[in-house]
N, C-alpha and C positions, 0 to 999 in steps of 0.2 A: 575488546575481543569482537572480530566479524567472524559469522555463523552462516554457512552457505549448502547449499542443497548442489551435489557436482553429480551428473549422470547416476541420478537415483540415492545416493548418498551423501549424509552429511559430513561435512567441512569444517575444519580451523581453517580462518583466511588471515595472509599477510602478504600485502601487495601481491604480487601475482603467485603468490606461490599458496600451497596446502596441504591440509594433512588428514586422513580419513580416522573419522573418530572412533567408528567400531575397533579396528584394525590398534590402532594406539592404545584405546581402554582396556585391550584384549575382549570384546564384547562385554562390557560393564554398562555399554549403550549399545544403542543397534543403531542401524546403518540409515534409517527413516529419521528425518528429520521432527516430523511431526512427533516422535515418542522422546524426542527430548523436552517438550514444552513440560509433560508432566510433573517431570523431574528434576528440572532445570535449574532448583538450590543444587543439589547435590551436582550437578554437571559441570556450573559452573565452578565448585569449588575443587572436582577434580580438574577443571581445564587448566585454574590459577594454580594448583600443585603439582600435575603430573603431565601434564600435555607437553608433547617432544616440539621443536620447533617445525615449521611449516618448510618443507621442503620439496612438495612436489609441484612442476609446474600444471597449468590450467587453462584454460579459453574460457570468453567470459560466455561463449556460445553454449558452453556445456555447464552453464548451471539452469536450475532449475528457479523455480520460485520456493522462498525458504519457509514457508507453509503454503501447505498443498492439500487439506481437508479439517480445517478448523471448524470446530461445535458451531461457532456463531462469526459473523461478518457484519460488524455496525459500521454506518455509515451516515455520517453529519452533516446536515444540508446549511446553507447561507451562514458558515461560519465565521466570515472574512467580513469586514464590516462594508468595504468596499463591492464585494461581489452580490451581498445582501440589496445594497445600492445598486448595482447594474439591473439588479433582478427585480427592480420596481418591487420591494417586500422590505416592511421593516425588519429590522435586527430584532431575532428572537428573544424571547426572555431566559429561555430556558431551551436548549440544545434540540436540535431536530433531526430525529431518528430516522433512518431506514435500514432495510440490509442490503446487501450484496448475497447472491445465492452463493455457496463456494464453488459449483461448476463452473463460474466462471474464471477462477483464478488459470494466472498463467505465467512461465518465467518475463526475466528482464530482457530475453533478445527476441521472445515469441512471435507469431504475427499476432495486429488485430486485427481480425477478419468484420469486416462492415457488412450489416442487414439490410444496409438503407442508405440514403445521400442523407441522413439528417443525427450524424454521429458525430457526438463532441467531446472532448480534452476536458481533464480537468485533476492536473496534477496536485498530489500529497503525499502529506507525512503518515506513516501507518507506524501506529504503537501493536508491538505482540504480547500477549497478558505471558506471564511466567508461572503466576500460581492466581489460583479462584481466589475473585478480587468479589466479596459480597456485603452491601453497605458496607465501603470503605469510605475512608475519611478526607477530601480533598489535600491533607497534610501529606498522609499515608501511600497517596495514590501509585506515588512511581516506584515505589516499592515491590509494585504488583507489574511491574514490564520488565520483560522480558529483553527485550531493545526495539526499536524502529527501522524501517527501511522505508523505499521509495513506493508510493502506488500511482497510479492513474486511474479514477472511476467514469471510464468510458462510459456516457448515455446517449441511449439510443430517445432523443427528445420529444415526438411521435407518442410514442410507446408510453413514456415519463409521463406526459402531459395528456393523457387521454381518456375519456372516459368521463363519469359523473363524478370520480374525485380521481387523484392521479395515481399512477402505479409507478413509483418510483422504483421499487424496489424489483418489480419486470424489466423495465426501461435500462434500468444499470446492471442486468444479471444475462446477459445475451455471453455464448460462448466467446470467449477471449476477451471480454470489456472488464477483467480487474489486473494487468500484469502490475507484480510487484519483485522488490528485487535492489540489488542484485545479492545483498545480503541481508543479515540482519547486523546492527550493530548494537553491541548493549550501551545503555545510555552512559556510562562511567568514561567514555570513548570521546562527549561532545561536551565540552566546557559550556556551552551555553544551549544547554538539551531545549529550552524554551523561546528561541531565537535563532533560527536556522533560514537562512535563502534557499526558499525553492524558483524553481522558473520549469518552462518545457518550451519548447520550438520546433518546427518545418522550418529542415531548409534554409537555418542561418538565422530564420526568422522568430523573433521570440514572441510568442502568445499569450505565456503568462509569468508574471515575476513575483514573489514578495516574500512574506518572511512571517515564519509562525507566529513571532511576538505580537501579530497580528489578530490573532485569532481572538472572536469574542470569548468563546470560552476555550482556555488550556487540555494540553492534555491531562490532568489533576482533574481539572474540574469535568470531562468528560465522564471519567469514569467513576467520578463519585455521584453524577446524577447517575449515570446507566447503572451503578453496580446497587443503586438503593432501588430500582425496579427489579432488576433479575442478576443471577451471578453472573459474573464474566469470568470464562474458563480457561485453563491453559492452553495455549496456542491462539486463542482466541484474535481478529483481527481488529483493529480500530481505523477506518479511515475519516481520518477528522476534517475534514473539508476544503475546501478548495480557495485561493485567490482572483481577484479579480482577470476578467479578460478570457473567458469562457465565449466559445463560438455563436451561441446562439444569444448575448446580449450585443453582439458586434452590428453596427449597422453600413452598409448590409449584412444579414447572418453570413458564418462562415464556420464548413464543418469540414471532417476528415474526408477524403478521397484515396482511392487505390493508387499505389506508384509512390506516396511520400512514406517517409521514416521521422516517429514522433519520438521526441528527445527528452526525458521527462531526470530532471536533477535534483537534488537535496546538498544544500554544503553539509560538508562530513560524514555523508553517509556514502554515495557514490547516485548511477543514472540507470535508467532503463533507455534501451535503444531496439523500440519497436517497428517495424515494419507495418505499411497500410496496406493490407488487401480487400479483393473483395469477397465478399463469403454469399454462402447461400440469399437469395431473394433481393440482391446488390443490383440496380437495373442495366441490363446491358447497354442503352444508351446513355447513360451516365458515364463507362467506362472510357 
């Protein structure tokens, strides 16, 4: 089943067509995407018994990001053991935290608006919590997801890297630096939920490619370190980290620019198709 957020309201998706959930449940849900995380056993078990087939057409311009104010926003640094590598840093022991604020979320056709010439790519896989996942068990974990969809954690690397220790969680939280999208997919949907290609490209040109089986730690094991610290709640977002070939380990560095559209994919889930502008404090001889 894909779960999509269409001009304010949520969606059953199939191939391009849809169907509004309030409106079908006869309000047994409401029309916010975000109030179905809570409830999301029972939603999905009316979607598998009573949901009418997807018949209305859609533009993928008019959806939205299919959470839009989630409790928490974790996000996983040097997960990829390759990018760990670019990044002159060994491979952690144990998962590296930060957040995403949620003001920065944004949908799959959004613009990203740029602060700065020193803003980088760095496409994933985002898991949505379904139900409060608290000390769970790395067996148990995907129990507690809801399904996945595409993100990008835009960093503004400046910002990232600055200071007497870094502010990652500044750095990655600037308006429009988290679009994700275009849906969500529940995991029953990807015969191989732990082995997916992702990539992103400008322009034909591909920046980064690889594949979650990659990751030093899974999604299981994300959330079984994160959920023995603090609860993970429903709706809750995970972006677990990124593959190699990130802008700023490129020599020479190389970051986004106004005028390009960043193409960011997941096999089987579907792409976000962002537009680069330039936002506030963007220097005008850079344009």
């Amino acid at each position: 089943m894909r779960i999509a957020s269409r001009l304010g309201r949520s969606v059953i998706v199939e191939a391009n067509l849809c169907v509004d959930i309030e409106n079908a449940s006869k309000g047994a849900f409401g029309q916010r995407i975000d109030n179905l995380y809570p409830d999301w056993r029972r939603f999905v078990q009316w979607a598998a018994e009573s949901a009418p087939t997807p018949d209305q057409p859609f533009e993928l311009s008019e959806l939205d990001a299919p959470v839009q104010r989630p409790h928490q926003v974790f996000g996983i640094g040097l997960n990829y053991l390759d990018h760990a590598k670019e990044s002159g840093v060994k491979v952690p022991t144990s998962a590296t935290v930060f957040t995403k604020f949620p003001t920065c979320l944004v949908g799959p056709t959004a613009a990203i608006e740029l602060p700065s010439t020193q803003c980088d790519w760095e496409v994933e896989l985002v898991a949505v919590i379904g139900a409060t996942a608290d000390r769970v068990s790395e067996a148990d974990a995907w129990n507690y997801v809801a399904g996945v969809t595409v993100g990008q954690d835009i960093s503004e690397r400046a910002v990232q890297l600055s200071g007497p220790v870094p502010q990652f969680s500044l750095g990655k939280s600037y308006r429009t630096f988290g679009p994700i999208g275009p849906w969500l997919v529940t995991p029953d949907e990807l015969a191989r939920r732990d082995d997916l290609e992702l990539h992103c490209s400008v322009a034909g040109r591909v920046l980064q490619k690889g594949r979650t089986s990659q990751m030093v730690f899974s999604v299981a094991q994300l959330i079984a370190q994160i959920s023995a610290v603090c609860p993970m709640l429903p709706g809750d977002l995970l972006f677990t980290g990124t593959p190699p070939g990130v802008g700023m380990a490129r020599k020479p560095q190389e970051y986004l620019h106004p005028g390009t559209t960043l193409i960011s994919e997941i096999e089987g889930i579907g792409k976000l198709t962002n537009p680069v502008v330039a936002g506030d404090g963007y220097p005008q001889s850079a344009q």
